[in-house]
N, CA, C and O atoms as a GROMACS GRO file, in nm:
protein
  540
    1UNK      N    1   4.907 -11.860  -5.374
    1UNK     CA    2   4.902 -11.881  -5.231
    1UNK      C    3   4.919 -12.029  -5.200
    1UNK      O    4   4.829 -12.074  -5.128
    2UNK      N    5   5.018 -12.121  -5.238
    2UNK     CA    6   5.075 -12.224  -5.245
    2UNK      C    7   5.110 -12.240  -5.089
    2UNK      O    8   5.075 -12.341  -5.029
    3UNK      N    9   5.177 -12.140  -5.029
    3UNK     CA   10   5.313 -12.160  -4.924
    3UNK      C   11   5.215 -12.170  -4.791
    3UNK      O   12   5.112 -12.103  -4.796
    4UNK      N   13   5.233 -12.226  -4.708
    4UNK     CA   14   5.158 -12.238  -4.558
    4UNK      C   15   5.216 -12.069  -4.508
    4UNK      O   16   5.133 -11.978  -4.510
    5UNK      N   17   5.315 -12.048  -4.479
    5UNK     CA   18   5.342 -11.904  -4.467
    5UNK      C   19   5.251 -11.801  -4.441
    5UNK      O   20   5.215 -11.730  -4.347
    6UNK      N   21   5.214 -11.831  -4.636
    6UNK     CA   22   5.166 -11.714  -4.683
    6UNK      C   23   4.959 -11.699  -4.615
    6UNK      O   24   4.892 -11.607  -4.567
    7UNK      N   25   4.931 -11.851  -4.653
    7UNK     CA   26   4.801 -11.846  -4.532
    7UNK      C   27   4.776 -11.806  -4.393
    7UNK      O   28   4.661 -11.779  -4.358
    8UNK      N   29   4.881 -11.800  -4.304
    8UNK     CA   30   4.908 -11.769  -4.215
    8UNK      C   31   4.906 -11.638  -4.219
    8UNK      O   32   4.848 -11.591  -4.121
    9UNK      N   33   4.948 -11.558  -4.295
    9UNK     CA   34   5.009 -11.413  -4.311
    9UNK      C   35   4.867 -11.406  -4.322
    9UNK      O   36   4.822 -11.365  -4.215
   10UNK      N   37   4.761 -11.433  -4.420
   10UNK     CA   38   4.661 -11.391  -4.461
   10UNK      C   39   4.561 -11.374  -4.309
   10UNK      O   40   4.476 -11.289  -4.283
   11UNK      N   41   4.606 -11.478  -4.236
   11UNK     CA   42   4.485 -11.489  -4.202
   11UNK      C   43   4.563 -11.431  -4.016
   11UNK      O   44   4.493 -11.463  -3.920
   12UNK      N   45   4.646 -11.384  -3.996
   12UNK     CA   46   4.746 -11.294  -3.884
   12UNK      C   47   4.800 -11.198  -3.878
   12UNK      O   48   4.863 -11.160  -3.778
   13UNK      N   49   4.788 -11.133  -3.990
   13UNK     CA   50   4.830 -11.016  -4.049
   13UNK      C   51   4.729 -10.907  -4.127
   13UNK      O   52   4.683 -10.934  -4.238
   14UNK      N   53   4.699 -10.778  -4.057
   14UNK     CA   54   4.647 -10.692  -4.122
   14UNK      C   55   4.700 -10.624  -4.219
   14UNK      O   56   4.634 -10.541  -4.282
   15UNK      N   57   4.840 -10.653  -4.247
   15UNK     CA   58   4.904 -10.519  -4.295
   15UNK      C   59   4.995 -10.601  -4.480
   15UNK      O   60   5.040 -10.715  -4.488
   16UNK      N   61   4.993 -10.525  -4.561
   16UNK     CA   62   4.983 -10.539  -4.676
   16UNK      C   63   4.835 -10.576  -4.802
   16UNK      O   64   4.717 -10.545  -4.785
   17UNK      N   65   4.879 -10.632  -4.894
   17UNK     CA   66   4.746 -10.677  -4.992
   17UNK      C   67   4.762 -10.839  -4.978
   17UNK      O   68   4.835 -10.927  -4.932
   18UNK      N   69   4.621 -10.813  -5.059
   18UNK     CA   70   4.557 -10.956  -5.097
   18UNK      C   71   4.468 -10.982  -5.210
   18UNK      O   72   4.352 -10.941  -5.210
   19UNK      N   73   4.531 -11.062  -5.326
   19UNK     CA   74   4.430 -11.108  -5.446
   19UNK      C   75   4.256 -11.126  -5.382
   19UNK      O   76   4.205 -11.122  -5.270
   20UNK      N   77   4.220 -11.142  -5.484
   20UNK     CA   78   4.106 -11.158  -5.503
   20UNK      C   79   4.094 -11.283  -5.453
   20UNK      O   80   4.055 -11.290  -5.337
   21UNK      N   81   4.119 -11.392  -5.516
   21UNK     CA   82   4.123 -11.556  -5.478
   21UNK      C   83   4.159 -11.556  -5.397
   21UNK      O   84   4.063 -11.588  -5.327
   22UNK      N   85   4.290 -11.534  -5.296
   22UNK     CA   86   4.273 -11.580  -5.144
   22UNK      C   87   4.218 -11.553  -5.086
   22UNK      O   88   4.190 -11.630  -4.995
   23UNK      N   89   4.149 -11.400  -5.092
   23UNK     CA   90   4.034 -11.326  -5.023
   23UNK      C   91   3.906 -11.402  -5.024
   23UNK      O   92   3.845 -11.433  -4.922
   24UNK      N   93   3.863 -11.434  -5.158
   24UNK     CA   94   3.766 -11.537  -5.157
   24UNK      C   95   3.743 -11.668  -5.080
   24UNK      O   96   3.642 -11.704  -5.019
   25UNK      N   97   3.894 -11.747  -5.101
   25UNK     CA   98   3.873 -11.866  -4.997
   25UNK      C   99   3.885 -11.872  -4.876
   25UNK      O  100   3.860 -11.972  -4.809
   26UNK      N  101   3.940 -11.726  -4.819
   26UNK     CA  102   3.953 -11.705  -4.665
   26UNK      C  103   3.815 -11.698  -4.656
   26UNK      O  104   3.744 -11.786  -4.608
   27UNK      N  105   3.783 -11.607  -4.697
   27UNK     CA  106   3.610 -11.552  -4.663
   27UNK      C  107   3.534 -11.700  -4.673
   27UNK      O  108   3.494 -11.768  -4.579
   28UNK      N  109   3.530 -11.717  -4.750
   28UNK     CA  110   3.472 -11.859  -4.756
   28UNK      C  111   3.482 -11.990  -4.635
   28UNK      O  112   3.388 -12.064  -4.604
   29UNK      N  113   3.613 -11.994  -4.582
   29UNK     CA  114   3.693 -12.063  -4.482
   29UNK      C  115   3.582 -11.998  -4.416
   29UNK      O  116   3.475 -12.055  -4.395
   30UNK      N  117   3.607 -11.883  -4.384
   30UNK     CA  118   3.544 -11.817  -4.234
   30UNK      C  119   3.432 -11.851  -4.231
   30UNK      O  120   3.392 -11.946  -4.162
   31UNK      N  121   3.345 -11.764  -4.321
   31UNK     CA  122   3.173 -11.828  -4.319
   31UNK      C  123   3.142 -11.967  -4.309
   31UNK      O  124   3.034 -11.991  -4.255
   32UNK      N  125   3.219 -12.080  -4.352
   32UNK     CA  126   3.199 -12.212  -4.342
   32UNK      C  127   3.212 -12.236  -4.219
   32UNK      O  128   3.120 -12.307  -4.178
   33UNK      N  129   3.326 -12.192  -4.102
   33UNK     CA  130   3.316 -12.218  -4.036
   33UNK      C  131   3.211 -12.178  -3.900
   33UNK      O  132   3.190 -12.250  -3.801
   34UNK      N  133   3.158 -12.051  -3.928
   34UNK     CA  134   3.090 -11.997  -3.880
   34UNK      C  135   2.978 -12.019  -3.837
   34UNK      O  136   2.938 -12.000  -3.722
   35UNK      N  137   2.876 -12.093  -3.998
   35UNK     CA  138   2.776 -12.116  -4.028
   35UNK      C  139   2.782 -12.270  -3.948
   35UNK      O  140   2.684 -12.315  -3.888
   36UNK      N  141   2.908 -12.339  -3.959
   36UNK     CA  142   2.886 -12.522  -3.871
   36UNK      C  143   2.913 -12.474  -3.731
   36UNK      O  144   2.826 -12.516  -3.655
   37UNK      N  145   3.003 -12.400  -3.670
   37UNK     CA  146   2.964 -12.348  -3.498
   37UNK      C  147   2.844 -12.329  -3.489
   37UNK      O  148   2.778 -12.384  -3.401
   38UNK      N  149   2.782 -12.232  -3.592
   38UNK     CA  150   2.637 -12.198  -3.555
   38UNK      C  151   2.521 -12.290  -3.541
   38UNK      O  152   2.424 -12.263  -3.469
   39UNK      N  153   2.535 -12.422  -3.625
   39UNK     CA  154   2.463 -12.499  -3.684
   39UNK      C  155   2.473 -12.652  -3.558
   39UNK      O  156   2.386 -12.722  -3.506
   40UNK      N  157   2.617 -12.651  -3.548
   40UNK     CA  158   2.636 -12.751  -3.411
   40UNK      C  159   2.611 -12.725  -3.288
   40UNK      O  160   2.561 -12.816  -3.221
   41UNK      N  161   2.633 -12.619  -3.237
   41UNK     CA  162   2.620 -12.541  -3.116
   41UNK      C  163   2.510 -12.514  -3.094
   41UNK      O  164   2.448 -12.421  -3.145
   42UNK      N  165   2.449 -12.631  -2.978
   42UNK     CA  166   2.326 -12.556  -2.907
   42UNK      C  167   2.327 -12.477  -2.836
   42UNK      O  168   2.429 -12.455  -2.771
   43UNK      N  169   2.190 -12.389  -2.820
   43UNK     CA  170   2.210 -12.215  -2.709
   43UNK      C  171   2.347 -12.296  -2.564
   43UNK      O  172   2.427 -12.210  -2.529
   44UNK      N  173   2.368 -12.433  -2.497
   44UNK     CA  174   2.386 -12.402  -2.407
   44UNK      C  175   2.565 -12.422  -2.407
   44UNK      O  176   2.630 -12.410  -2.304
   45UNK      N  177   2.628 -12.455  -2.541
   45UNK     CA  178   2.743 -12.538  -2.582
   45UNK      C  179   2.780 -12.346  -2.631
   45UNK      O  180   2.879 -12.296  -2.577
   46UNK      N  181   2.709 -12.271  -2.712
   46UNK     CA  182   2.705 -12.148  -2.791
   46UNK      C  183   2.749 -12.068  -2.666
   46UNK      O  184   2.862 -12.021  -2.677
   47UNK      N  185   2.693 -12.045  -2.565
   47UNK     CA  186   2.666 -11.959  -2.434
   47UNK      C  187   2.832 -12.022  -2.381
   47UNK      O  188   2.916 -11.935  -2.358
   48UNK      N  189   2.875 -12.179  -2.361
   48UNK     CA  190   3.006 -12.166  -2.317
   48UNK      C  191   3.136 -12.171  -2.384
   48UNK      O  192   3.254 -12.171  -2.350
   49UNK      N  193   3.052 -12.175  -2.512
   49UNK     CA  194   3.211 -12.189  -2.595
   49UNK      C  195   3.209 -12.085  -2.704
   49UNK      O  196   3.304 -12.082  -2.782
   50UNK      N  197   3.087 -11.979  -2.718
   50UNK     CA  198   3.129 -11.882  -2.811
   50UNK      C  199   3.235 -11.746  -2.782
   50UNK      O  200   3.284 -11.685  -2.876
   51UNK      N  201   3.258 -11.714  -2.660
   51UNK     CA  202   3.362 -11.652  -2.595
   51UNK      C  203   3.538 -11.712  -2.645
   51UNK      O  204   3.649 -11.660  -2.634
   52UNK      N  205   3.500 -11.815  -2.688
   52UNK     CA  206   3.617 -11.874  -2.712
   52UNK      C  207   3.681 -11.860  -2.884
   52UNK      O  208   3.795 -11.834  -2.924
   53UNK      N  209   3.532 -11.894  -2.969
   53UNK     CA  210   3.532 -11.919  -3.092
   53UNK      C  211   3.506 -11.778  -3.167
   53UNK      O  212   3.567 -11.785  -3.274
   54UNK      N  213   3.447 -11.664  -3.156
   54UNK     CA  214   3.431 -11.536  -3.222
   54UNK      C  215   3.593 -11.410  -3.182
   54UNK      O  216   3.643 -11.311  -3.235
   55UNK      N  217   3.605 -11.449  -3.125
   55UNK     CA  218   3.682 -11.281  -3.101
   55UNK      C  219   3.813 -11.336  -3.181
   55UNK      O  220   3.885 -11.258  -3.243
   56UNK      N  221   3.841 -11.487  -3.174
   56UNK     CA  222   3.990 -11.518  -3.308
   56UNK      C  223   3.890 -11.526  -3.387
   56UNK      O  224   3.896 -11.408  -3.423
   57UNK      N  225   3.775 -11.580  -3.461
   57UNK     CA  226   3.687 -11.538  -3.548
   57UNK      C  227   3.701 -11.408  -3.618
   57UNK      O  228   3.752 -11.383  -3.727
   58UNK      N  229   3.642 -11.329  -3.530
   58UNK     CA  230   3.653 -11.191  -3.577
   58UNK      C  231   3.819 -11.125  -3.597
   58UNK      O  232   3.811 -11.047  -3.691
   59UNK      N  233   3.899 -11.127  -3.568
   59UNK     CA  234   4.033 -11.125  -3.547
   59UNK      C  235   4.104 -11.164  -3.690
   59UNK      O  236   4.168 -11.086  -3.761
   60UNK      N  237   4.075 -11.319  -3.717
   60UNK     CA  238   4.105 -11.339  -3.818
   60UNK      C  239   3.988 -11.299  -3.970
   60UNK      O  240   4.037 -11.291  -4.082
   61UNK      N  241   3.870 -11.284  -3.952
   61UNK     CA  242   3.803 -11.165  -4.043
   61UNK      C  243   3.877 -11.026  -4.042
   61UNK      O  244   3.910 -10.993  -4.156
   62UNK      N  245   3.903 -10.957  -3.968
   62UNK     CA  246   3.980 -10.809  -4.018
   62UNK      C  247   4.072 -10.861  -4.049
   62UNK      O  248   4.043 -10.833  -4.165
   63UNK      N  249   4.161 -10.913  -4.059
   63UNK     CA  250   4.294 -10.938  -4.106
   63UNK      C  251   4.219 -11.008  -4.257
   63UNK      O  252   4.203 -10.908  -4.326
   64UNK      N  253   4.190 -11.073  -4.301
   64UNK     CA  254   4.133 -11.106  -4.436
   64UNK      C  255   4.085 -10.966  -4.509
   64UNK      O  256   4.148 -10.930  -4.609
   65UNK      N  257   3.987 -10.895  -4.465
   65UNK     CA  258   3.923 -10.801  -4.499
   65UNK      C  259   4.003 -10.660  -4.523
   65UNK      O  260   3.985 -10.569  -4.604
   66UNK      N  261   4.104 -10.683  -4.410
   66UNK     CA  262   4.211 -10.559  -4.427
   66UNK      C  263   4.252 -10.562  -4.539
   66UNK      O  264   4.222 -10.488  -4.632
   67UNK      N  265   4.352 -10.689  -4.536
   67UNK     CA  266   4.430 -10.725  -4.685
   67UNK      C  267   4.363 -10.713  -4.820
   67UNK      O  268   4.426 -10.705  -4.926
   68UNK      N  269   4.204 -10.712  -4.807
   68UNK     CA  270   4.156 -10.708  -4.969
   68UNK      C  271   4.130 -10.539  -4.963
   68UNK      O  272   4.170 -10.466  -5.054
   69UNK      N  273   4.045 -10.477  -4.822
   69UNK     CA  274   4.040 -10.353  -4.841
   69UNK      C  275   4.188 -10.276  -4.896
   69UNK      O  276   4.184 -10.221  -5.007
   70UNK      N  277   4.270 -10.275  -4.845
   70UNK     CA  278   4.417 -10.260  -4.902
   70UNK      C  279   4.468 -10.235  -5.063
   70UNK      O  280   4.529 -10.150  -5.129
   71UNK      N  281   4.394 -10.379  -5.082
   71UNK     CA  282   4.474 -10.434  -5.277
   71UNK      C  283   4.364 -10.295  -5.304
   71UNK      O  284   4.405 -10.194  -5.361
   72UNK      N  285   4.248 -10.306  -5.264
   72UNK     CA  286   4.155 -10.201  -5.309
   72UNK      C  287   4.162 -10.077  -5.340
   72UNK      O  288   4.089 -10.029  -5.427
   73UNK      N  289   4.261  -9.998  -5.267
   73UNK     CA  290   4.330  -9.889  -5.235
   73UNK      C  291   4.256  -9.808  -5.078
   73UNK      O  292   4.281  -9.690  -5.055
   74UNK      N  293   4.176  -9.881  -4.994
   74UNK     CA  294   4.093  -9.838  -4.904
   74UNK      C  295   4.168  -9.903  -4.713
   74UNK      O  296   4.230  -9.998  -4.664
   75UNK      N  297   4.110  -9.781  -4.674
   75UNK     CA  298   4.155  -9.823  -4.542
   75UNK      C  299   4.152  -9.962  -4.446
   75UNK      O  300   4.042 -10.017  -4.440
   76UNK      N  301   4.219 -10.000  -4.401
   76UNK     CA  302   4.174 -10.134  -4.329
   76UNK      C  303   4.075 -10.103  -4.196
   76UNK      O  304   4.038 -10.206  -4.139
   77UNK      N  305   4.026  -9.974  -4.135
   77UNK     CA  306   3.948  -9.963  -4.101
   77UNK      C  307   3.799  -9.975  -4.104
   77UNK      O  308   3.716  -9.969  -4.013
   78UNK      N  309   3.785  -9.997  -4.253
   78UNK     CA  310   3.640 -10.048  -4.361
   78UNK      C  311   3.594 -10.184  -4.241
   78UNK      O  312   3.493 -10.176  -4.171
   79UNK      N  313   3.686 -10.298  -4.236
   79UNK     CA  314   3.638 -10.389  -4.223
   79UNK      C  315   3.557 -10.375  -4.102
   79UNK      O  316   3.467 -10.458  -4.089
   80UNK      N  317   3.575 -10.272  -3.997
   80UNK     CA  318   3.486 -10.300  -3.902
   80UNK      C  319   3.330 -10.232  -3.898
   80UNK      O  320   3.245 -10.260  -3.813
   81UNK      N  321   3.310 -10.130  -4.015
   81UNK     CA  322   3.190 -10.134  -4.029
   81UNK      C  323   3.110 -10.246  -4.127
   81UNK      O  324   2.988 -10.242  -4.140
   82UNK      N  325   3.196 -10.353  -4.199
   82UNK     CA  326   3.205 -10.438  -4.272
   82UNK      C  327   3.113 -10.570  -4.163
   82UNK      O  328   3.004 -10.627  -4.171
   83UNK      N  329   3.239 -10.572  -4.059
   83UNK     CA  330   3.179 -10.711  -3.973
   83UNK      C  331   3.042 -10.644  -3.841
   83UNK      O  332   2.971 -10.713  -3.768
   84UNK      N  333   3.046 -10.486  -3.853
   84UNK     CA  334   2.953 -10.494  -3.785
   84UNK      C  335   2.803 -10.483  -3.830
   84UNK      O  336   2.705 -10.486  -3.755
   85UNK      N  337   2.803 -10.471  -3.953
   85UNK     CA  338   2.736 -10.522  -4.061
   85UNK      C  339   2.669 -10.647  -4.048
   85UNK      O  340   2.575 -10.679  -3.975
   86UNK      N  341   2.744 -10.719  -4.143
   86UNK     CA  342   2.758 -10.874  -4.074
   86UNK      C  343   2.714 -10.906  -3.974
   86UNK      O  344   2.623 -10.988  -3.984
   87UNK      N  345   2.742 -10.872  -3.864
   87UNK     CA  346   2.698 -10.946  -3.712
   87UNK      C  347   2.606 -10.880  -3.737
   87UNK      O  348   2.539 -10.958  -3.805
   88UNK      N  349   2.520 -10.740  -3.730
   88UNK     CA  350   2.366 -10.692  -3.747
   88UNK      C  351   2.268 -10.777  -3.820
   88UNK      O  352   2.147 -10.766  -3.797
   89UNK      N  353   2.311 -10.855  -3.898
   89UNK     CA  354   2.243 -10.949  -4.001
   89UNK      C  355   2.227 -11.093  -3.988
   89UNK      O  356   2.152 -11.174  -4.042
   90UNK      N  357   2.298 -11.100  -3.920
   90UNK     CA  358   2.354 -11.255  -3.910
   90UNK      C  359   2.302 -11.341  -3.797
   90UNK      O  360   2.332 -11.332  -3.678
   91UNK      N  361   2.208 -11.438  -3.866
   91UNK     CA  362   2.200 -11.522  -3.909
   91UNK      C  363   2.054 -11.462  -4.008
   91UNK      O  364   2.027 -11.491  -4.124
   92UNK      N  365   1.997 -11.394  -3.936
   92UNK     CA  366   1.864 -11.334  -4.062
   92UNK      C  367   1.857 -11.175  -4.018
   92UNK      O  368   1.909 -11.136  -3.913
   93UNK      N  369   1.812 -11.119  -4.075
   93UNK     CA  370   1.773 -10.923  -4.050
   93UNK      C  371   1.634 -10.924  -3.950
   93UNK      O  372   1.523 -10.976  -3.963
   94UNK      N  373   1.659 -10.891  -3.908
   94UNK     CA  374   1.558 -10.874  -3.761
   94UNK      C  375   1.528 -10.715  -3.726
   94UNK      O  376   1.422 -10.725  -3.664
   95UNK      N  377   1.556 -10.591  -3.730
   95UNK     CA  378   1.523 -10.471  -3.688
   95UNK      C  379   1.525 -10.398  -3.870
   95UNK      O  380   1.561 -10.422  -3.985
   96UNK      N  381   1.443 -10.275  -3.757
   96UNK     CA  382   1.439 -10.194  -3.896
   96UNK      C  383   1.527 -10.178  -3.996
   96UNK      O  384   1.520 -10.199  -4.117
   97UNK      N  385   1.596 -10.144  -3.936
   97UNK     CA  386   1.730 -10.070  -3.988
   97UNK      C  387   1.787 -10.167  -4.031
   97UNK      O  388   1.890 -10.125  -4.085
   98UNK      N  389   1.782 -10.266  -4.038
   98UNK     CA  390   1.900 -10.401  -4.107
   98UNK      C  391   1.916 -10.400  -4.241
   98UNK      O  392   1.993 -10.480  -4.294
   99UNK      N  393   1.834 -10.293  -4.325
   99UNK     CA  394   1.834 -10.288  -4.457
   99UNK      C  395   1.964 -10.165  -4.538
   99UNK      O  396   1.985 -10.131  -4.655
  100UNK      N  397   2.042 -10.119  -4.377
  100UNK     CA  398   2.112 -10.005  -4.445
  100UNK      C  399   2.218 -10.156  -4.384
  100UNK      O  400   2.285 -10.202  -4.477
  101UNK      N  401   2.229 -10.196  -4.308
  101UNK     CA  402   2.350 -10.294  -4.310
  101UNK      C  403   2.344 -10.382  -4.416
  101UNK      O  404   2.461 -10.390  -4.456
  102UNK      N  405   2.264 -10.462  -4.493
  102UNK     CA  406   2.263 -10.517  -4.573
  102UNK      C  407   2.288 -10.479  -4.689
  102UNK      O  408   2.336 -10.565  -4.762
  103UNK      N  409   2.264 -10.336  -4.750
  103UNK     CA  410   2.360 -10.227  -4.815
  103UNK      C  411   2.474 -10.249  -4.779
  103UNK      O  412   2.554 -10.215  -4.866
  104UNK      N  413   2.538 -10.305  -4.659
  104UNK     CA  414   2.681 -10.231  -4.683
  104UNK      C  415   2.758 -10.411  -4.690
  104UNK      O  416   2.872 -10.440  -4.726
  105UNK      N  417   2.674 -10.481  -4.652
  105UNK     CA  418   2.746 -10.619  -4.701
  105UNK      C  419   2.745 -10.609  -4.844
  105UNK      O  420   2.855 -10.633  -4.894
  106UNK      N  421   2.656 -10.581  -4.922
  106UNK     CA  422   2.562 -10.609  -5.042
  106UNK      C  423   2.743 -10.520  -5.085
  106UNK      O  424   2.843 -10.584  -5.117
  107UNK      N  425   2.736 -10.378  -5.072
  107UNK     CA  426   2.834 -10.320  -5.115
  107UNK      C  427   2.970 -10.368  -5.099
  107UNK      O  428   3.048 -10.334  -5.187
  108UNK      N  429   3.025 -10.458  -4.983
  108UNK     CA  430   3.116 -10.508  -4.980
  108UNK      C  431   3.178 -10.610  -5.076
  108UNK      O  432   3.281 -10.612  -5.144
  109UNK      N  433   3.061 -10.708  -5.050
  109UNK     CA  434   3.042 -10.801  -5.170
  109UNK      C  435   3.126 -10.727  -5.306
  109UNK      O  436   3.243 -10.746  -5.338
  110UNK      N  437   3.051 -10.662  -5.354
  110UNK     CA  438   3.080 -10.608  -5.445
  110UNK      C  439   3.224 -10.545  -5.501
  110UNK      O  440   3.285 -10.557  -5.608
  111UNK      N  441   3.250 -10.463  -5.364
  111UNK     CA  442   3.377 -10.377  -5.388
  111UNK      C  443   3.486 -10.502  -5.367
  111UNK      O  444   3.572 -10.516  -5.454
  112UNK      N  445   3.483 -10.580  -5.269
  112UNK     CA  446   3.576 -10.637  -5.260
  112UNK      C  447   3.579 -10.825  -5.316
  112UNK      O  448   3.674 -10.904  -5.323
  113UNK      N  449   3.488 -10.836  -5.336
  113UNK     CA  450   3.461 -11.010  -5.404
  113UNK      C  451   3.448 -10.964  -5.567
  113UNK      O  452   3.488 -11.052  -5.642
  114UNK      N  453   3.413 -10.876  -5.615
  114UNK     CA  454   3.400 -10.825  -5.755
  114UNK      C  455   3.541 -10.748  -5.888
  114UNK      O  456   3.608 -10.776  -5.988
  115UNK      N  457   3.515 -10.648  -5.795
  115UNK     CA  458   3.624 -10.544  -5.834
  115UNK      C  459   3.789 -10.596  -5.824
  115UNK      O  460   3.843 -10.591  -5.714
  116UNK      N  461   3.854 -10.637  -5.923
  116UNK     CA  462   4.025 -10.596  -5.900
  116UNK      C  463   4.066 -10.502  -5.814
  116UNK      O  464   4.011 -10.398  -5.777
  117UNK      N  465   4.170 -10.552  -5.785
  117UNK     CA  466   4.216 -10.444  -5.741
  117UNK      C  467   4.331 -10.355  -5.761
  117UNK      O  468   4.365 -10.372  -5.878
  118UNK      N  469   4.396 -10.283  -5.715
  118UNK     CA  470   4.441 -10.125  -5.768
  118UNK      C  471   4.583 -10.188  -5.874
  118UNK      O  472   4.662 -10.274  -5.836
  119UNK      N  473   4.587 -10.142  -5.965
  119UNK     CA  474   4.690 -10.204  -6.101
  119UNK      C  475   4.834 -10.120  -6.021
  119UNK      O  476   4.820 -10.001  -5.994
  120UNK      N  477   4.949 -10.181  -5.992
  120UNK     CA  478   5.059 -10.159  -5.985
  120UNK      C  479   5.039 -10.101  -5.842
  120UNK      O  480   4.925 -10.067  -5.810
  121UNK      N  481   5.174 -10.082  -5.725
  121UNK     CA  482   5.159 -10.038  -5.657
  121UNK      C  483   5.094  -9.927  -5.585
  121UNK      O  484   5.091  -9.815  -5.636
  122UNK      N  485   5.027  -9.959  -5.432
  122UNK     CA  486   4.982  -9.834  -5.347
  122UNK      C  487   5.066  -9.823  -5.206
  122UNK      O  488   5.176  -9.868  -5.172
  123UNK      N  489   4.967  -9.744  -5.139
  123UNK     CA  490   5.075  -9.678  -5.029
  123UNK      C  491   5.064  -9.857  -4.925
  123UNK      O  492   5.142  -9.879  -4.832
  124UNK      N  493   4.996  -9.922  -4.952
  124UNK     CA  494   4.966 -10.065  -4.875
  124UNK      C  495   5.070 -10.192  -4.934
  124UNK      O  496   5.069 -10.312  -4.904
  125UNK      N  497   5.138 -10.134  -5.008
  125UNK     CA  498   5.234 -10.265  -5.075
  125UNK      C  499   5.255 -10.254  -5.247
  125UNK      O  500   5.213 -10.149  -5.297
  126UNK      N  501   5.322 -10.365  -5.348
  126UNK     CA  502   5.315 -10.394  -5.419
  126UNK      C  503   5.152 -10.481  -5.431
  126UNK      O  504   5.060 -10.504  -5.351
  127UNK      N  505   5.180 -10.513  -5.584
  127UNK     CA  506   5.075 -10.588  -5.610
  127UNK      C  507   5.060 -10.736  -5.602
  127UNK      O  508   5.126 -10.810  -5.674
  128UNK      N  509   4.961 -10.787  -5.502
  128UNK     CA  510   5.007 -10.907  -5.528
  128UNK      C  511   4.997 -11.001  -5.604
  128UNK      O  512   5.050 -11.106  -5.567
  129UNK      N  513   4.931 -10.998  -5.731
  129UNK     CA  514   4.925 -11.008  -5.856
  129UNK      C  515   5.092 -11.016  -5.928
  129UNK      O  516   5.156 -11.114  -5.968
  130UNK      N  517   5.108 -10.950  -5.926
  130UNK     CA  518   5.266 -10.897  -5.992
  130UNK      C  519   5.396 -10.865  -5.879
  130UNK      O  520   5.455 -10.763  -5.845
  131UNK      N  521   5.401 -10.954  -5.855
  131UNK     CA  522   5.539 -10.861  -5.733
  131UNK      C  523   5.620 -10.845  -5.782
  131UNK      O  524   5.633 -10.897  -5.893
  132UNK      N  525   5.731 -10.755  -5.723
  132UNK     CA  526   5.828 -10.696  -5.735
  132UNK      C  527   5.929 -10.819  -5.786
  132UNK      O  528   5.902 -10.927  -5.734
  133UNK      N  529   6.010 -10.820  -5.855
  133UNK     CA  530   6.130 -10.908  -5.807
  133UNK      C  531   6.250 -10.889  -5.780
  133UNK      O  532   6.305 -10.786  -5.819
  134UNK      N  533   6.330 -11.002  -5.695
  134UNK     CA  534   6.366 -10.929  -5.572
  134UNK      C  535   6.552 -10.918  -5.641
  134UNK      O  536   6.616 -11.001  -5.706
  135UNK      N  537   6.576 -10.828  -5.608
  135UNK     CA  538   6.764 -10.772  -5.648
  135UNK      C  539   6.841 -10.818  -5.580
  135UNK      O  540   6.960 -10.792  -5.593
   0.00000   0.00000   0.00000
């Protein structure tokens, strides 16, 4: 993931795969940035400028999350019980129930920061590991 392009694609595009490593440093990108809005932004700066900063936030999270759910062999629909997860949790677990969302980060983590993904082509693309080359 050398090419400016191809970051772009990652991070504007739901549709195809995504390694493991770019998935990682997007995710990473995102939460970093997330965690310093959260961290700079007082309630009254948060209240006028988070309307601005979450919904391309979130926007560019499914499009990251698509692309790894994908390499995975899994729907890109995952990611939104994924980020609503996430937002249930986020910044600490506060209600009962935050322990079945934290299951499903906990599981995300896993399936998609852990696990390879699917060896040789699926119905979501080649691999992007190995691509095709081109005739």
């Amino acid at each position: 993931m050398n090419d400016r392009a191809e970051w772009w694609d990652l991070f504007l595009s739901a549709s195809g795969r995504t390694a493991r490593g770019p998935f990682l440093m997007g995710s990473a990108l995102l939460l970093g940035f997330a965690a310093i809005y959260e961290a700079v932004a007082g309630m009254t700066i948060h209240l006028l400028t988070g309307w601005l900063v979450y919904p391309p936030l979130l926007f560019f999270a499914t499009c990251v999350l698509s692309k790894r759910l994908h390499d995975r062999g899994r729907s890109g629909w995952w990611s939104a019980l994924i980020l609503l997860s996430l937002i249930a949790i986020w910044p600490t677990p506060m209600h009962v129930l935050d322990f079945l969302f934290a299951a499903v980060v906990i599981w995300s983590i896993v399936e998609l920061g852990v696990m390879p993904g699917e060896q040789g082509a699926n119905r979501y693309g080649p691999n992007p590991l190995k691509p095709t080359p081109a005739v």
